[in-house]
DRENDO-1510 file (C-alpha; in Angstrom, 1 decimal, always signed):
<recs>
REC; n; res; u; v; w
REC; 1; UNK; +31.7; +12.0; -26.7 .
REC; 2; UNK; +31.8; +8.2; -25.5 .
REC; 3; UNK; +33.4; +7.5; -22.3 .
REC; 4; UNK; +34.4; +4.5; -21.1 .
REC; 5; UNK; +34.9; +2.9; -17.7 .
REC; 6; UNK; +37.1; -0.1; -16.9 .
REC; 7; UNK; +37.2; -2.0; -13.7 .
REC; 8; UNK; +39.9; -3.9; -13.2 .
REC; 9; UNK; +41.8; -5.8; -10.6 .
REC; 10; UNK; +44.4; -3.3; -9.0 .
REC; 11; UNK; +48.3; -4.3; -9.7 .
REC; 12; UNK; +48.1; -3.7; -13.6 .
REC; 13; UNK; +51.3; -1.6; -14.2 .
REC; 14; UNK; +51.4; +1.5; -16.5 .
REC; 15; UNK; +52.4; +0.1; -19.7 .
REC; 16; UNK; +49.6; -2.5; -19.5 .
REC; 17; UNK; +47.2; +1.0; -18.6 .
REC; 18; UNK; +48.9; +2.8; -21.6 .
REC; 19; UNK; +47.7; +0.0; -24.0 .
REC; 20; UNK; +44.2; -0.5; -22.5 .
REC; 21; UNK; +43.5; +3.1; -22.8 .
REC; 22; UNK; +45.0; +2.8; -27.0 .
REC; 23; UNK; +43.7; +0.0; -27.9 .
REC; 24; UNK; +40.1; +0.9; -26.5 .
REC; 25; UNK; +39.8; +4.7; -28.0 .
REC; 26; UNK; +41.1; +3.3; -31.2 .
REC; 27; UNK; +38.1; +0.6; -31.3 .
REC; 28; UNK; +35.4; +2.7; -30.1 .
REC; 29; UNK; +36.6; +5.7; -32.5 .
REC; 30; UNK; +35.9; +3.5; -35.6 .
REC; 31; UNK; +32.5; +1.8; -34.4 .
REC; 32; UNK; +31.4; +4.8; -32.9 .
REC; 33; UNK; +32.4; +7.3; -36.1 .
REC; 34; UNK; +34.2; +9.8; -33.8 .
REC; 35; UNK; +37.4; +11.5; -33.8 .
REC; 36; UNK; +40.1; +9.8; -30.9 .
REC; 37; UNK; +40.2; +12.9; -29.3 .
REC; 38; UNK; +36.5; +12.4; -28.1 .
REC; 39; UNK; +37.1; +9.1; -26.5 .
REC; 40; UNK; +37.4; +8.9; -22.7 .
REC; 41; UNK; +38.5; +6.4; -20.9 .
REC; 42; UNK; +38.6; +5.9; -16.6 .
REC; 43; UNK; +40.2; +2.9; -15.2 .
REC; 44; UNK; +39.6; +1.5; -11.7 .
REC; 45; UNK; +42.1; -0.1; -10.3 .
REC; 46; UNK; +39.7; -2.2; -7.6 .
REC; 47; UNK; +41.1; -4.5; -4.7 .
REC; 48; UNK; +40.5; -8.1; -5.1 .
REC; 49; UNK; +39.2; -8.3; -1.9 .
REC; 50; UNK; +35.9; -6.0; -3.2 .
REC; 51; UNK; +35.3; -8.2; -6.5 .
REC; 52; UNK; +33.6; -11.1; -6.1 .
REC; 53; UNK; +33.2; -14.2; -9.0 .
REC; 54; UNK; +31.1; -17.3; -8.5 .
REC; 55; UNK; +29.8; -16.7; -5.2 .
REC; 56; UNK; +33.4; -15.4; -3.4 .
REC; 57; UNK; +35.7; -13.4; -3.0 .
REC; 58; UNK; +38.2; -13.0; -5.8 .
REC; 59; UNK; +41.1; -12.8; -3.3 .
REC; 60; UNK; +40.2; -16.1; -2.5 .
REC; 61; UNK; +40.3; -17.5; -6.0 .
</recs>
């Protein structure tokens, strides 16, 4: 029963979600040996402002 967890930056629309949330069940199903149906995955949307890369803020990037 893997589940997986996704940050990413919020503004992704649902399409883009849809195929995240395929493409990742589909890839850990094969590795893992395990039917689709046991593959979770949670996405975070998270704010730019509260992720940080290279020492600052990634709003300011």
């Amino acid at each position: 029963m893997p589940v997986i967890t996704v940050d990413w930056w919020r503004g992704n629309n649902h399409n883009d979600r849809r195929e995240l949330i395929e493409e990742v069940s589909a890839t850990v199903s094969r590795i893992a040996g395990c039917p689709l149906e046991a593959v979770t995955v949670v996405i975070r949307d998270v704010d730019p402002s509260y992720w940080g890369k290279g020492g600052k803020p990634a709003s300011e990037l």
